[in-house]
N, C-alpha and C positions, 0 to 999 in steps of 0.2 A: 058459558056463551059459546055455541056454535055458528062455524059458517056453512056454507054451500063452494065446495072447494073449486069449483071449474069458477062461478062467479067472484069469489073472491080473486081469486089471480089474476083473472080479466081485468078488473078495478085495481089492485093495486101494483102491477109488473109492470104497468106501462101507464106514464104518465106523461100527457102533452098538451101545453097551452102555451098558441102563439108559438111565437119563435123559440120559443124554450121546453126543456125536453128534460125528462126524469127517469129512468131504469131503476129499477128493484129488482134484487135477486135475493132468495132464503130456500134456495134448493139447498140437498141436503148431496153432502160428496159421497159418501157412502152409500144412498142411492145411486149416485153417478157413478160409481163405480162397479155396484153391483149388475149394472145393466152393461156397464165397459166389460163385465165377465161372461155374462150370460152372453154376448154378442161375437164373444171369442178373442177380443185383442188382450196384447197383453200377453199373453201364457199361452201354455202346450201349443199348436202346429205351428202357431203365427210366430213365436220366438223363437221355433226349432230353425236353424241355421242361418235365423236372420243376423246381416250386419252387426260389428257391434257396437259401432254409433249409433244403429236404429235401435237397438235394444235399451241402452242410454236414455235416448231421448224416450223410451216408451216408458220408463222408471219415474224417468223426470215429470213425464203425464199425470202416472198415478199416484205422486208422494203432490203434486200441486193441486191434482183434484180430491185430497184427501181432506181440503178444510171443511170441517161445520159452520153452519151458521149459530149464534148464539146471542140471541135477541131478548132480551131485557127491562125492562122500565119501573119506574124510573132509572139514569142511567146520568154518567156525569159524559158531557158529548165537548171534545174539544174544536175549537177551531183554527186552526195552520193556514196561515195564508205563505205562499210559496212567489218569492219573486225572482229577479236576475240573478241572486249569489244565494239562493235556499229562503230557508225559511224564516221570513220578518215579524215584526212585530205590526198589528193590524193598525189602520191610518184611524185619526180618532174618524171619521167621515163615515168611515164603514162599521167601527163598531156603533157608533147610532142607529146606523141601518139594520145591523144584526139586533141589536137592541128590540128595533119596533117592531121589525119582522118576527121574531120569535117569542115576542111578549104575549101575543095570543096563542100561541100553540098549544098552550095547558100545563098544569105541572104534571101531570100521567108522564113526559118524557123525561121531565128530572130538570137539570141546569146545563146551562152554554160556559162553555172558559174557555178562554183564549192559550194555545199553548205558545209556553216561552221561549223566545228563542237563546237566552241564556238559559234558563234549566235545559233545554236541549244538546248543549253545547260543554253543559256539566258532564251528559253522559255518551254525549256521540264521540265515534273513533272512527280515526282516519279511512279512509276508503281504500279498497286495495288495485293496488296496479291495474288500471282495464275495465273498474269497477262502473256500470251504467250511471249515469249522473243523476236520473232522476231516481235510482234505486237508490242510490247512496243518500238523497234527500230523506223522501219515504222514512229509511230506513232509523234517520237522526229524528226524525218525527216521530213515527212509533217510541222511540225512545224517552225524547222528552214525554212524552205524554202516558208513558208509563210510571216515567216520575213523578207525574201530576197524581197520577191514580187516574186515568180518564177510561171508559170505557169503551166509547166510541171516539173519531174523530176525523171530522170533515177538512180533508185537503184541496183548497182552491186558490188557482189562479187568472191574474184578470189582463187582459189585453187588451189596444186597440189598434186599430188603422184608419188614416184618413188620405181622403180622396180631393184635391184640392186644382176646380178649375175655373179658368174664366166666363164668365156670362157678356150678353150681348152688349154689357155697358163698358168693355174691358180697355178701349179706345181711349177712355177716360183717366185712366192710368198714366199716360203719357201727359199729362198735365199735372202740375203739384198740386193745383187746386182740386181736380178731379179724387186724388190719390185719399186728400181729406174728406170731402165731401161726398162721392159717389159711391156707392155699393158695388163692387166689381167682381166680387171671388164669390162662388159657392163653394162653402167647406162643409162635408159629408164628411160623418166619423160613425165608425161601428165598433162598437164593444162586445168583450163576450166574457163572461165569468163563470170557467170551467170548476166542476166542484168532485169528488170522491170520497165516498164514505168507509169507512174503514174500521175493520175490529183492530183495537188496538193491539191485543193479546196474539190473534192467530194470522192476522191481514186477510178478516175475510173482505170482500168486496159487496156493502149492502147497497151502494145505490153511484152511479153517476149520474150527473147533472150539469145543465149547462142554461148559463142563461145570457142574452143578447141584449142591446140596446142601438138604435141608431135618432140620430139627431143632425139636424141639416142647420144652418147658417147663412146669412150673406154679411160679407166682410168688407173692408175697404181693404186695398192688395198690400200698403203699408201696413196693415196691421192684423196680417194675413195667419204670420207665422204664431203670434199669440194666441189669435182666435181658437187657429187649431187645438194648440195647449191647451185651452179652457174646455175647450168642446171634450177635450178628450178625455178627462177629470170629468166632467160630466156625466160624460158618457159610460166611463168604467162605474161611477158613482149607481147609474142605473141597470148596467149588469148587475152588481154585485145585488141590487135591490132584486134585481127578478130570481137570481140565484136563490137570494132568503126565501122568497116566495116558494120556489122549486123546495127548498130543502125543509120546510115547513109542510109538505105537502107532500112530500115522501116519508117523513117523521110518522105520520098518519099513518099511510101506506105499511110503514112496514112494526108497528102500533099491530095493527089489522092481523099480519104474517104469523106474527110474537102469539097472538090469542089462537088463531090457526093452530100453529105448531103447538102449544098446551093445549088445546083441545082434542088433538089428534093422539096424542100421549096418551088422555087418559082414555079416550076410545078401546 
């Protein structure tokens, strides 16, 4: 099977629906680097007498743009949800999400598993003095999920905020009867469920994604601060859903890349 290289990369490098947004990348480093040579950086004039922190930093360029991409299918794809102290074990809420979501995606991509955060915790080590927080996660991620045997795996996490003000009934407040009976607060909550695809093996970077939710309320002001709570379980509830969407649809995408790049091979 052949593509049309300029159309397919149009179709599948950029993906956007609504508030939610999807990247693909299966560029190749080795090209990227071959054209980082042909362009001059790097070696002979440009390193001759340069700094040698710049020199450093120009090493560190080229040993980071040296990953492949290495696309697959079927493929076993974990999923890592990351919260306030690393990496959790998924809420059953979202694994039905992930469930229905990726139940239609086809078996061409393989299976979904969740990775653990005890097998993770079996083989992750300490972080060293200074060590970036969220590298030091990443990094017990990849890990577990090497023990899994996973070949891919999607690291996301889900946040919200809400925005809590009074409306023109707010007067009503000042009476206890009011407090019960009146609608007084508009509670606005937005959600987003940030997602990262990852070679387990090399940490190439095949896709980020993000997806949003917002949901509006009126509350009574006594039962104000609950509302929020609930709205905001909600509301992460439907990121996380748009995210599935996103990552089901980048699956494709980069499905699409995987046939490219063996086509281009045997050219």
């Amino acid at each position: 099977m052949s593509f049309n290289r300029k159309s397919a990369l149009a179709a599948v490098l950029a993906l956007g629906l609504g508030a939610c947004s999807a990247t693909l990348q299966g560029t190749s480093g080795s090209d990227y680097l071959a054209r980082y040579d042909r362009l001059g950086y790097g070696g002979g004039a440009a390193a001759a007498g340069a700094p040698a922190a710049n020199a450093d930093v120009d090493a560190d360029i080229r040993q980071i743009a040296s990953v492949e991409p290495h696309l697959e299918f079927p493929a076993r794809i974990g999923l890592a949800r990351v919260g306030r102290s690393g990496l959790t074990a998924l809420p059953g809420d979202e694994v039905q999400i992930w469930q229905a979501a990726l139940e239609g995606v086809g078996e061409q991509y393989g299976e979904f598993v969740p990775v653990s955060p005890l097998v993770a915790s079996m083989v992750s080590k300490p972080a060293a003095r200074g060590t970036d927080r969220t590298q030091a996660i990443l990094a017990d991620i990849r890990r577990g999920a090497a023990r899994q045997h996973l070949d891919y795996v999607l690291v996301y996490e889900v946040g919200a905020s809400t925005r809590d003000k009074a409306n023109l009934l707010s007067l009503a407040d000042l009476t206890i009867v009011g407090m019960f009976v009146i609608p007084t607060r508009t509670v606005d909550v937005e959600a987003s469920a940030s997602g990262l695809l990852l070679d387990v093996r090399n940490g190439y970077p095949y896709a980020t994604l993000t997806g949003h939710a917002r949901k509006s309320s009126v509350s009574r002001a006594v039962s104000s601060r609950s509302t929020r709570t609930e709205l905001a379980d909600t509301a992460q509830e439907r990121a996380v859903a748009a995210l599935a969407d996103q990552v089901a649809g980048a699956l494709d995408g980069l499905y699409q890349i995987s046939l490219q790049r063996g086509s281009a091979k045997m050219d």
